[in-house]
PDBQT receptor file of N, H, CA, C and O in Angstrom, charges set to zero:
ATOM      1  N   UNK A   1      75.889 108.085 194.612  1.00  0.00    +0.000 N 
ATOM      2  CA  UNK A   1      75.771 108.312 193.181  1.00  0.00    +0.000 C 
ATOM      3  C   UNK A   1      77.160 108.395 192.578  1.00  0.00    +0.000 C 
ATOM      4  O   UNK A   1      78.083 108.712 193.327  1.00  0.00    +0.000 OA
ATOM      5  N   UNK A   2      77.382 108.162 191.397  1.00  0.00    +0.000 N 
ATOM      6  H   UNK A   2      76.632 107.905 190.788  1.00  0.00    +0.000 HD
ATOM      7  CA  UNK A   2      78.925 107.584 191.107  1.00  0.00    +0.000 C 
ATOM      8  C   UNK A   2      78.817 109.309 190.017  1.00  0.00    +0.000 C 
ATOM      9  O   UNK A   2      77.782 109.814 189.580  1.00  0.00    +0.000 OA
ATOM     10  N   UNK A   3      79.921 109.714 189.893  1.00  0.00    +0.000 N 
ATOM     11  H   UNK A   3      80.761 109.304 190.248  1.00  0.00    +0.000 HD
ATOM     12  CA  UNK A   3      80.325 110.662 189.301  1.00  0.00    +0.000 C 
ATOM     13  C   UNK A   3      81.251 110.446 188.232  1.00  0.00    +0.000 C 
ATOM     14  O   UNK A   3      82.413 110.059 188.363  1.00  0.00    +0.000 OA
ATOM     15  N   UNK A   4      80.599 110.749 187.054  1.00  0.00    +0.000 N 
ATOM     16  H   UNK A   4      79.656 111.063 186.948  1.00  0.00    +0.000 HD
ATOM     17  CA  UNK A   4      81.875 109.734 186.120  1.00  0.00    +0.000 C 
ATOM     18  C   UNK A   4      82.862 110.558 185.507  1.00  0.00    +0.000 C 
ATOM     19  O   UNK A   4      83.474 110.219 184.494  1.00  0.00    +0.000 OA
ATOM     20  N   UNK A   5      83.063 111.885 186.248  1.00  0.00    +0.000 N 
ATOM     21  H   UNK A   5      82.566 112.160 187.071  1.00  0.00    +0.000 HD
ATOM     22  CA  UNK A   5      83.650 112.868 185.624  1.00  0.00    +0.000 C 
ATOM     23  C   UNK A   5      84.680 113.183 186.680  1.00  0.00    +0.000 C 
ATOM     24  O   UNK A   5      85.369 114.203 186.687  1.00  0.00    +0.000 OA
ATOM     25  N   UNK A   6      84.726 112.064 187.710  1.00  0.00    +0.000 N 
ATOM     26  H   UNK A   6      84.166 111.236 187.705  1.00  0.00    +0.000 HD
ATOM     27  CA  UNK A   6      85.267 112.100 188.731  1.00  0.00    +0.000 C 
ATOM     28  C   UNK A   6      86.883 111.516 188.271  1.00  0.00    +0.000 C 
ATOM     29  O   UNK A   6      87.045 110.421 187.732  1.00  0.00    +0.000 OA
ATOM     30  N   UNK A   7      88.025 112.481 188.603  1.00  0.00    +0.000 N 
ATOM     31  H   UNK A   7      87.894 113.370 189.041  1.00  0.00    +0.000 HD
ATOM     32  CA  UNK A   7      89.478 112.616 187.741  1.00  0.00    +0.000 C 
ATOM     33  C   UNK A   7      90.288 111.269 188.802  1.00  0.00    +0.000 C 
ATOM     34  O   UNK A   7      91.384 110.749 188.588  1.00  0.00    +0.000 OA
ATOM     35  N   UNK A   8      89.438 111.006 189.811  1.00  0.00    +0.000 N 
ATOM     36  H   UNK A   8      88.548 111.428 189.984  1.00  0.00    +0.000 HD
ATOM     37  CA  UNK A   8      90.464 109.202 190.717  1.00  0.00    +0.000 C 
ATOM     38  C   UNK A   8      89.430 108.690 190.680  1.00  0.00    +0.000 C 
ATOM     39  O   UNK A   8      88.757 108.629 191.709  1.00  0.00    +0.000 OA
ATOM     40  N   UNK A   9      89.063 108.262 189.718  1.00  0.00    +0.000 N 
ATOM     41  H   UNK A   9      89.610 108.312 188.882  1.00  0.00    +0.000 HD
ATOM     42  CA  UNK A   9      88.318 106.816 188.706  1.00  0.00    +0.000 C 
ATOM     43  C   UNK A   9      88.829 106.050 189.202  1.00  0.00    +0.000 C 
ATOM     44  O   UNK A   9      89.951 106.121 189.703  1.00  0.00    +0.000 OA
ATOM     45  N   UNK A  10      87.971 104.970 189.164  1.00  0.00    +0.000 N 
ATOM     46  H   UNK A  10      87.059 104.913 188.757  1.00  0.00    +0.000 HD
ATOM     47  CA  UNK A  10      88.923 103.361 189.383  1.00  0.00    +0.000 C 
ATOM     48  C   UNK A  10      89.693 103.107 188.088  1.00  0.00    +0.000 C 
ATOM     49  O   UNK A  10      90.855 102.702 188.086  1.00  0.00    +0.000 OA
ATOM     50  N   UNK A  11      89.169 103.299 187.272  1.00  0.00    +0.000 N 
ATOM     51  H   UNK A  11      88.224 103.628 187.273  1.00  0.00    +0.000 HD
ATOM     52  CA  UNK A  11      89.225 103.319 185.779  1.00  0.00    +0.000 C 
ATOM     53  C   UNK A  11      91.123 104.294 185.451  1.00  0.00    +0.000 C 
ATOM     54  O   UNK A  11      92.299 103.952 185.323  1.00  0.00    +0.000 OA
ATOM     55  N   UNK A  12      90.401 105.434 185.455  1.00  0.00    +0.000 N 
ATOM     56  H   UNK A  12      89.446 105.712 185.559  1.00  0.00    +0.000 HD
ATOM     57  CA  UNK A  12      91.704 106.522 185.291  1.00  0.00    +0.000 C 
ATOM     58  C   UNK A  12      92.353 105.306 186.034  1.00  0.00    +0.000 C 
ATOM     59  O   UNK A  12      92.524 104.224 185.473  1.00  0.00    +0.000 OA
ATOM     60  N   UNK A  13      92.788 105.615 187.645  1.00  0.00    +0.000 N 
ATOM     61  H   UNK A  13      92.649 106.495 188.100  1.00  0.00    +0.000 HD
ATOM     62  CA  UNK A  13      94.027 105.253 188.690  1.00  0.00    +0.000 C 
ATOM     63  C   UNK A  13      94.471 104.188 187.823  1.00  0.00    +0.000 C 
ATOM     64  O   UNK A  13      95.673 104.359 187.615  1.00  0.00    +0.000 OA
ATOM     65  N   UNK A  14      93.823 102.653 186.924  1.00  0.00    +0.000 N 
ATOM     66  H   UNK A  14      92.847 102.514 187.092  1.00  0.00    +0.000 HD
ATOM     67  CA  UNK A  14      94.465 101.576 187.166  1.00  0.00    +0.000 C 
ATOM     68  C   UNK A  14      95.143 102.167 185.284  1.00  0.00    +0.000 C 
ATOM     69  O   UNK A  14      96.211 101.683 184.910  1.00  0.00    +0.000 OA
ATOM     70  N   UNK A  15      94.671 102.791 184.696  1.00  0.00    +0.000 N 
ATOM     71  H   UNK A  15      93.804 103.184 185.000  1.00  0.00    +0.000 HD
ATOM     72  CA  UNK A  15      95.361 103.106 183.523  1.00  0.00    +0.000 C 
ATOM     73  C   UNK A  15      96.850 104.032 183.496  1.00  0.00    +0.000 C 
ATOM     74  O   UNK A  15      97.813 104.116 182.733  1.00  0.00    +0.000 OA
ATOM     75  N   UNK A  16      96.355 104.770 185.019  1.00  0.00    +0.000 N 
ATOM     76  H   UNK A  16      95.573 104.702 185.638  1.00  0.00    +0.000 HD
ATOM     77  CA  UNK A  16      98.055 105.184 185.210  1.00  0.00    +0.000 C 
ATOM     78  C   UNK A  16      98.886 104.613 185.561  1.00  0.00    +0.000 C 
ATOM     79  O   UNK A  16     100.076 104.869 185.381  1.00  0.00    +0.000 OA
ATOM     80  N   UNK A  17      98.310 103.502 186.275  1.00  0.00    +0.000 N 
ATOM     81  H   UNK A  17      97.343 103.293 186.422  1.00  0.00    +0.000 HD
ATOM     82  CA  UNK A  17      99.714 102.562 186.894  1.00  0.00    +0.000 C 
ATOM     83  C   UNK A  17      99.417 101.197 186.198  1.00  0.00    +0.000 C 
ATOM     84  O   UNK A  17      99.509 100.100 186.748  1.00  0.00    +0.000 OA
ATOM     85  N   UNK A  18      99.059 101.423 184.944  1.00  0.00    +0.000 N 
ATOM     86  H   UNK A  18      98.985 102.315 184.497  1.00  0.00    +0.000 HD
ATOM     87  CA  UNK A  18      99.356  99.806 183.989  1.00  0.00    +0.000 C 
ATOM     88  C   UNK A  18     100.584 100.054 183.452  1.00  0.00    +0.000 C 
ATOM     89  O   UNK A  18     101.203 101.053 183.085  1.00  0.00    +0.000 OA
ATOM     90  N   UNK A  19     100.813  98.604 183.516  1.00  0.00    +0.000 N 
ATOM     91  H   UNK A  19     100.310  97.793 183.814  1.00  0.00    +0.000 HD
ATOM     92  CA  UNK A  19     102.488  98.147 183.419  1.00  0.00    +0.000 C 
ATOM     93  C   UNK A  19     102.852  97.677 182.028  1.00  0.00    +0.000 C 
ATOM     94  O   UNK A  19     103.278  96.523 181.986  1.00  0.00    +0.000 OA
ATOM     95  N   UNK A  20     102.773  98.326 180.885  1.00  0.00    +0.000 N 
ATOM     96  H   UNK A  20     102.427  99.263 180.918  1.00  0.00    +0.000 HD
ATOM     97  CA  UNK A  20     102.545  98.032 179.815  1.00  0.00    +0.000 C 
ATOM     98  C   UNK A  20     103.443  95.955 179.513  1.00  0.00    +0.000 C 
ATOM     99  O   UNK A  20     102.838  94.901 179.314  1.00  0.00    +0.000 OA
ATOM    100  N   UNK A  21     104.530  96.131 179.589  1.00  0.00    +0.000 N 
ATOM    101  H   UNK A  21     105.022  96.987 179.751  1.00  0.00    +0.000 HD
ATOM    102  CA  UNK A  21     105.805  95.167 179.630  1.00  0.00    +0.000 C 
ATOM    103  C   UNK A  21     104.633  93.788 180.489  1.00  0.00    +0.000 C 
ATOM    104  O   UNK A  21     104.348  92.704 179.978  1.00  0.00    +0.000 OA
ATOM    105  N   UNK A  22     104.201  94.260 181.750  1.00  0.00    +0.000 N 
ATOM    106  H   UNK A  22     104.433  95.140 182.165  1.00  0.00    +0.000 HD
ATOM    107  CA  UNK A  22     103.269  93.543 182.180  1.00  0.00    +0.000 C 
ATOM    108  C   UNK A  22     102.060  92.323 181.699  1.00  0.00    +0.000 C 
ATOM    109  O   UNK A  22     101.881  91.111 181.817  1.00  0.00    +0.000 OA
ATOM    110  N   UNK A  23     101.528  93.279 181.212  1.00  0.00    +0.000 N 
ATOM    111  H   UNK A  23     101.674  94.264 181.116  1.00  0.00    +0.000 HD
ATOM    112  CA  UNK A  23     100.311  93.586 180.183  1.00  0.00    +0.000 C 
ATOM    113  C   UNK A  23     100.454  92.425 178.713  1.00  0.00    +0.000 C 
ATOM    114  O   UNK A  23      99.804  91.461 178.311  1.00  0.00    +0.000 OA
ATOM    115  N   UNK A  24     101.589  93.114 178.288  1.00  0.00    +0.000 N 
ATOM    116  H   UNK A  24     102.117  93.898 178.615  1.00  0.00    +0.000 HD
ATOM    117  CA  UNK A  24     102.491  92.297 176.878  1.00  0.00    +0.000 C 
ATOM    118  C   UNK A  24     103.088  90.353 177.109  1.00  0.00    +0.000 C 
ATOM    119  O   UNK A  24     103.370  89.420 176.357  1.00  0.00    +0.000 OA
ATOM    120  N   UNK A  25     103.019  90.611 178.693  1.00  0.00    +0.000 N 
ATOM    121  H   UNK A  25     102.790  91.369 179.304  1.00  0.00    +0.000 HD
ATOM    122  CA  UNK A  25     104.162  89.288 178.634  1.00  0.00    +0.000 C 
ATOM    123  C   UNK A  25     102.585  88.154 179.310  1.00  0.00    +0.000 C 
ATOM    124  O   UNK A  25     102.308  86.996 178.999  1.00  0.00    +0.000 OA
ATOM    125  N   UNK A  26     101.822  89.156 180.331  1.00  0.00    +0.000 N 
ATOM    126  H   UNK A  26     102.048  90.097 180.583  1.00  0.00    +0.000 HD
ATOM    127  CA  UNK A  26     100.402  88.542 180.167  1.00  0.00    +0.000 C 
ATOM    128  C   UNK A  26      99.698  87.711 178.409  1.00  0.00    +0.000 C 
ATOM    129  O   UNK A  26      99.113  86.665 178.129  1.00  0.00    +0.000 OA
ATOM    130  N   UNK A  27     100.027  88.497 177.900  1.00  0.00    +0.000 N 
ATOM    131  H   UNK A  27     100.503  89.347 178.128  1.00  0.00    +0.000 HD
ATOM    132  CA  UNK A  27      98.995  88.145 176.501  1.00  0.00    +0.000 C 
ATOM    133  C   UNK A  27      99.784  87.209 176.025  1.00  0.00    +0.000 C 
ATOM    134  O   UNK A  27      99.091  86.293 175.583  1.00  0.00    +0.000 OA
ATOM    135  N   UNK A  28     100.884  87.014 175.910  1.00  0.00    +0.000 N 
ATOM    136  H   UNK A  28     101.446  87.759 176.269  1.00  0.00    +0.000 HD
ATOM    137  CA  UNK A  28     101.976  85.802 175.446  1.00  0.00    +0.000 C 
ATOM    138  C   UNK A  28     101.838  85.059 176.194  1.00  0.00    +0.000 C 
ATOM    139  O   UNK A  28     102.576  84.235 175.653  1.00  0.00    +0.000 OA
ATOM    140  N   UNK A  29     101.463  84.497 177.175  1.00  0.00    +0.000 N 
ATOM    141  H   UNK A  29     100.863  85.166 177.614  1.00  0.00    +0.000 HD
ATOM    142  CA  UNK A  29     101.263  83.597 178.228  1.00  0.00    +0.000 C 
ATOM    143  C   UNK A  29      99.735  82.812 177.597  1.00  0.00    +0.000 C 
ATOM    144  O   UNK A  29      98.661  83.354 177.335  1.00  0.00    +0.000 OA
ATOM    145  N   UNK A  30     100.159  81.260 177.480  1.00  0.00    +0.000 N 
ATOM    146  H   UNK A  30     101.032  80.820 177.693  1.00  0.00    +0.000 HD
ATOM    147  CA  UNK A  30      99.253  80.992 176.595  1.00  0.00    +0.000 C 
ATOM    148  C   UNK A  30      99.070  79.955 177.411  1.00  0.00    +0.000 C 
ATOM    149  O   UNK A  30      99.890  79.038 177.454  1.00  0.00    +0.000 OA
ATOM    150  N   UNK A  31      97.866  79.981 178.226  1.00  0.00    +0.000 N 
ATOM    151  H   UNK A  31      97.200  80.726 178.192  1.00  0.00    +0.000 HD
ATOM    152  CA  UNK A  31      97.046  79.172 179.360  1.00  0.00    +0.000 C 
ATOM    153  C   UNK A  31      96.660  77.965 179.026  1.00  0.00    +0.000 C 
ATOM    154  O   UNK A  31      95.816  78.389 178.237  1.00  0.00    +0.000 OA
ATOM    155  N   UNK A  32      96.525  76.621 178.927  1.00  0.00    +0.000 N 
ATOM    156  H   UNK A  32      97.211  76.276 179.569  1.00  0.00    +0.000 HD
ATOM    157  CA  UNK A  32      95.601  75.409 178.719  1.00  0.00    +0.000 C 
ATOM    158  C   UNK A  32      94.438  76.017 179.800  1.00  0.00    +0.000 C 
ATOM    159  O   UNK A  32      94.584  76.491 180.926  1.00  0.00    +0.000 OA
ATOM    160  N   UNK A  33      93.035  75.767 178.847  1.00  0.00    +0.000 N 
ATOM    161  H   UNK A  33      92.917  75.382 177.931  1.00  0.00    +0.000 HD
ATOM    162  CA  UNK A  33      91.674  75.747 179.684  1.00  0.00    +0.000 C 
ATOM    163  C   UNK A  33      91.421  74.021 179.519  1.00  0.00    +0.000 C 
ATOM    164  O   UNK A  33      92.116  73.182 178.947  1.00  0.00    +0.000 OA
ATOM    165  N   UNK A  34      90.042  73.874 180.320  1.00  0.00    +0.000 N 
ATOM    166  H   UNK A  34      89.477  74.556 180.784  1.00  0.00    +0.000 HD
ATOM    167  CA  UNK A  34      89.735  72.656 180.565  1.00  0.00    +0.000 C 
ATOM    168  C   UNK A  34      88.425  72.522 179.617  1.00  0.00    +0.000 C 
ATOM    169  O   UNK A  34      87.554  73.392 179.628  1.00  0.00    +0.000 OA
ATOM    170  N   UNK A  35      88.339  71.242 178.705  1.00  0.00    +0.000 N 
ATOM    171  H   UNK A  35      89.047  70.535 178.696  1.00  0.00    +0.000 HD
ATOM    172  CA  UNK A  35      87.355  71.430 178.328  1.00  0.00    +0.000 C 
ATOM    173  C   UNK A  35      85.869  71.077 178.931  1.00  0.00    +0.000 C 
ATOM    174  O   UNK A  35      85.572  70.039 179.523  1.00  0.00    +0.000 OA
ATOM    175  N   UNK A  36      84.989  72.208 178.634  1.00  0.00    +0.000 N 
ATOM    176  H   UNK A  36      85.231  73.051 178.153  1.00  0.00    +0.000 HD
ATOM    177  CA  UNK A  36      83.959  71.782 179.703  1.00  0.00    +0.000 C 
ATOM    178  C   UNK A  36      82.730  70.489 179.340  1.00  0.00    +0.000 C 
ATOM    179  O   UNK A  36      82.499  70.045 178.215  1.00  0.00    +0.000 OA
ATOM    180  N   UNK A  37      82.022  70.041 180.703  1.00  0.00    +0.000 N 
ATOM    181  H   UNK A  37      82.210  70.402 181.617  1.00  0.00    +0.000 HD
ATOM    182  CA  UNK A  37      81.950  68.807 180.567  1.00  0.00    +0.000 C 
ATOM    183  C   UNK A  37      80.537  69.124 179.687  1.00  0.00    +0.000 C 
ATOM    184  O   UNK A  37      79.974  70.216 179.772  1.00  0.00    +0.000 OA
ATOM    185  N   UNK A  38      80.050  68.045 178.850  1.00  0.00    +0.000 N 
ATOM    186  H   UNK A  38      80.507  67.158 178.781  1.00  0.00    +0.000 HD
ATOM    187  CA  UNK A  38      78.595  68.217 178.220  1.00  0.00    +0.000 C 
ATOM    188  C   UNK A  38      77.641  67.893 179.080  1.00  0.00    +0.000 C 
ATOM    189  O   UNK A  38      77.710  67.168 180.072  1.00  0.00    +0.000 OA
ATOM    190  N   UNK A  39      76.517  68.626 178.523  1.00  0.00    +0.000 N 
ATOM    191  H   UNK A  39      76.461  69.215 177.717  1.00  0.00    +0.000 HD
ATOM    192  CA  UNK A  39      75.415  68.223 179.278  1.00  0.00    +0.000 C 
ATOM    193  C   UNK A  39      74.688  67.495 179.593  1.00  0.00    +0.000 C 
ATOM    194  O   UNK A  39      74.813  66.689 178.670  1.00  0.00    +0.000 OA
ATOM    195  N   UNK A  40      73.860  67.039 180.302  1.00  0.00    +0.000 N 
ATOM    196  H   UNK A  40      73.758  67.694 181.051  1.00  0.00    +0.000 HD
ATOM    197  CA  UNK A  40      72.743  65.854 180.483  1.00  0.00    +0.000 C 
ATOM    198  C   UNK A  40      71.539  66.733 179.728  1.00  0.00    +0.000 C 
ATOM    199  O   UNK A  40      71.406  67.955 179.668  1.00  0.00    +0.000 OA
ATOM    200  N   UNK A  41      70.908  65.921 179.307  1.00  0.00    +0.000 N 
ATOM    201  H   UNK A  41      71.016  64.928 179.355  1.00  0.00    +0.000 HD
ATOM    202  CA  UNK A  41      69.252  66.277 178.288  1.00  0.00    +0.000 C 
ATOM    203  C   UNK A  41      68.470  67.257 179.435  1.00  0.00    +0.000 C 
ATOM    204  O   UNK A  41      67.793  68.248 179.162  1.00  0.00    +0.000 OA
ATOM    205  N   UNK A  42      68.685  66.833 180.501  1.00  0.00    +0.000 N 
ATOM    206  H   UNK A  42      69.236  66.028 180.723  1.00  0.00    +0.000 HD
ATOM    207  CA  UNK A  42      67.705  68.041 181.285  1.00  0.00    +0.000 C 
ATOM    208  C   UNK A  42      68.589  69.331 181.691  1.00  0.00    +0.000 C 
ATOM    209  O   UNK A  42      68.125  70.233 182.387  1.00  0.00    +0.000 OA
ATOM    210  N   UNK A  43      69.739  69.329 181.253  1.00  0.00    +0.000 N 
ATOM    211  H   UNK A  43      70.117  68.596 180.688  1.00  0.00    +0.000 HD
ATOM    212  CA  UNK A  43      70.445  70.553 181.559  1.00  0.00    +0.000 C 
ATOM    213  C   UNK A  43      70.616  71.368 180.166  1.00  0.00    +0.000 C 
ATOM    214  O   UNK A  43      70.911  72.563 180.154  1.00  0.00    +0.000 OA
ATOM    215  N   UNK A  44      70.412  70.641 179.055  1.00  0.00    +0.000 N 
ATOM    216  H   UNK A  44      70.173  69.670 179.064  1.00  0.00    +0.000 HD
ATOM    217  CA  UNK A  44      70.452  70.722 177.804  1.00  0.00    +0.000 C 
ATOM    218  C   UNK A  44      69.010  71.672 177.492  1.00  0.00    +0.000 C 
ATOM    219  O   UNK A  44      69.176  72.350 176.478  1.00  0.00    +0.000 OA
ATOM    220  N   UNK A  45      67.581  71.881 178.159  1.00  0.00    +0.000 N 
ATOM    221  H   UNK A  45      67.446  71.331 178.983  1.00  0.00    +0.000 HD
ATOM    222  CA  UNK A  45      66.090  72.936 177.738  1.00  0.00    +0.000 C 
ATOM    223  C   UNK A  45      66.786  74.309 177.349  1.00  0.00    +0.000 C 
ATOM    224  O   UNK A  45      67.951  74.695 177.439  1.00  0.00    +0.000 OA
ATOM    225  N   UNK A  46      65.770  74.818 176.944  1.00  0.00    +0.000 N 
ATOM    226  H   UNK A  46      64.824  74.504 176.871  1.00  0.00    +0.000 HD
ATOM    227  CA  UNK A  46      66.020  75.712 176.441  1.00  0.00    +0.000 C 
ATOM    228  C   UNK A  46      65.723  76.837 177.637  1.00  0.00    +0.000 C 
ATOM    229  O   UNK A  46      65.313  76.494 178.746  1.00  0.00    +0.000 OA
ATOM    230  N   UNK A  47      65.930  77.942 177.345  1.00  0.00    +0.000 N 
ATOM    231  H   UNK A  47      66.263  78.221 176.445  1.00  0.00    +0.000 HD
ATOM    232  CA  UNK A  47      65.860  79.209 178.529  1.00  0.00    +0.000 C 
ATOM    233  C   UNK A  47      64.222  79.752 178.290  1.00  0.00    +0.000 C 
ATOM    234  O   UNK A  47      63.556  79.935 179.309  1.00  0.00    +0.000 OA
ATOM    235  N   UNK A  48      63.821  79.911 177.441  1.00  0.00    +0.000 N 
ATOM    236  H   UNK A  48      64.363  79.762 176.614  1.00  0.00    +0.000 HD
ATOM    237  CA  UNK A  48      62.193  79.837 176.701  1.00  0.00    +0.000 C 
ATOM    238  C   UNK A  48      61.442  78.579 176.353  1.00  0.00    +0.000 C 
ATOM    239  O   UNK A  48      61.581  77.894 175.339  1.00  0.00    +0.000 OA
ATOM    240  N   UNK A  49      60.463  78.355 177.563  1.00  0.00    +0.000 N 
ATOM    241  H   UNK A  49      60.350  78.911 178.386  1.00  0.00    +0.000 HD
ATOM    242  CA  UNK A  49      59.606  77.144 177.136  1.00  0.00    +0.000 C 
ATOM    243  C   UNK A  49      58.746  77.491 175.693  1.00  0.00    +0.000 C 
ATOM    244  O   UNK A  49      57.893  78.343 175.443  1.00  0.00    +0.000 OA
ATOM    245  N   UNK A  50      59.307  76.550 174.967  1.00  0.00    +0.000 N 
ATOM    246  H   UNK A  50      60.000  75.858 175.170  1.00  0.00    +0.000 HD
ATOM    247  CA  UNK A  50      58.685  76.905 173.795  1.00  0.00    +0.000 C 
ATOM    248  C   UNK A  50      56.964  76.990 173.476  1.00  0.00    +0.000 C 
ATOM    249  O   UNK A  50      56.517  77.585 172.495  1.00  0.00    +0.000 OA
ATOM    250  N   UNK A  51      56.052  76.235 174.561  1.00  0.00    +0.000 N 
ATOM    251  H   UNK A  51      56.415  75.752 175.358  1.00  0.00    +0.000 HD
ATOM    252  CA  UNK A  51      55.002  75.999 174.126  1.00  0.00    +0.000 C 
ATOM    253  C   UNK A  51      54.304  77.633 175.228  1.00  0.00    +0.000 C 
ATOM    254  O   UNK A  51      53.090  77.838 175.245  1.00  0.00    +0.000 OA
ATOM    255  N   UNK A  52      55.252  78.552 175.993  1.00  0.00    +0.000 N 
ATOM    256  H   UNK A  52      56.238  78.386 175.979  1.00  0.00    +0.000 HD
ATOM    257  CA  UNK A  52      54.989  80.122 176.452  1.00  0.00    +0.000 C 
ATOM    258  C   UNK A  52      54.774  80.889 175.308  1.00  0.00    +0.000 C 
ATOM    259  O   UNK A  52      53.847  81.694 175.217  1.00  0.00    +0.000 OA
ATOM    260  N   UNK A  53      55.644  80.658 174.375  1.00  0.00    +0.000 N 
ATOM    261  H   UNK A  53      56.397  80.004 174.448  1.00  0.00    +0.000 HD
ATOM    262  CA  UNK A  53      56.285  81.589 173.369  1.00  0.00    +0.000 C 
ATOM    263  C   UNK A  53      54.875  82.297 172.569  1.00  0.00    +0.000 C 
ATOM    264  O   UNK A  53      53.842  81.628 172.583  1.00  0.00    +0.000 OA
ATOM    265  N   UNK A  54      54.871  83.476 171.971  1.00  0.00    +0.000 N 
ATOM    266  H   UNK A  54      55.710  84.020 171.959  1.00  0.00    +0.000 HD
ATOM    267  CA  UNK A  54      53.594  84.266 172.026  1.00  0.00    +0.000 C 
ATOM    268  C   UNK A  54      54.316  85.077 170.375  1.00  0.00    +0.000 C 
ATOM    269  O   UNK A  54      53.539  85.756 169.703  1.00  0.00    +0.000 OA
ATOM    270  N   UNK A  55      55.419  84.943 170.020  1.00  0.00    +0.000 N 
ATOM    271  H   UNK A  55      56.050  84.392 170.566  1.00  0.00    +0.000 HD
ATOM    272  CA  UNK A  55      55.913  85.582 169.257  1.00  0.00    +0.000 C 
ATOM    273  C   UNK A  55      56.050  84.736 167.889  1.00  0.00    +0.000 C 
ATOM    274  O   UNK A  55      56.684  85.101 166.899  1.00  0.00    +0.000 OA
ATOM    275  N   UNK A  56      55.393  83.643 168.021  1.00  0.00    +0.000 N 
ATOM    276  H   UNK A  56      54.878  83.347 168.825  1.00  0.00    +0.000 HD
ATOM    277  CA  UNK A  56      55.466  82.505 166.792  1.00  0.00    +0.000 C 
ATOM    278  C   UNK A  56      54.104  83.070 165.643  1.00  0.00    +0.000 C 
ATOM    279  O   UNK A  56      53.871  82.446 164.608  1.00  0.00    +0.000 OA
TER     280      UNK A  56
């Protein structure tokens, strides 16, 4: 059972030893992502088959 009042948190520990300067020169660091590829029509359905749907 996790104790969240517990004072060596994963949480607490990594906020005492964040490196602020670190942290700062991270966020200025400005990454190229890839753009992702589109879909095919059958990857494209929806997550709710529409003809289930009960709320129409």
């Amino acid at each position: 059972m996790s104790n969240t009042n517990n004072d060596t948190s994963d949480i607490k520990q990594a906020a005492e030893h964040a490196d602020g300067k670190q942290i700062e020169k991270n966020l200025q660091d400005r990454k190229e992502v890839d753009v992702p590829e589109a879909l095919t029509k059958e990857e494209e359905t929806p997550f709710i088959d529409e003809t289930l749907r009960t709320d129409k």
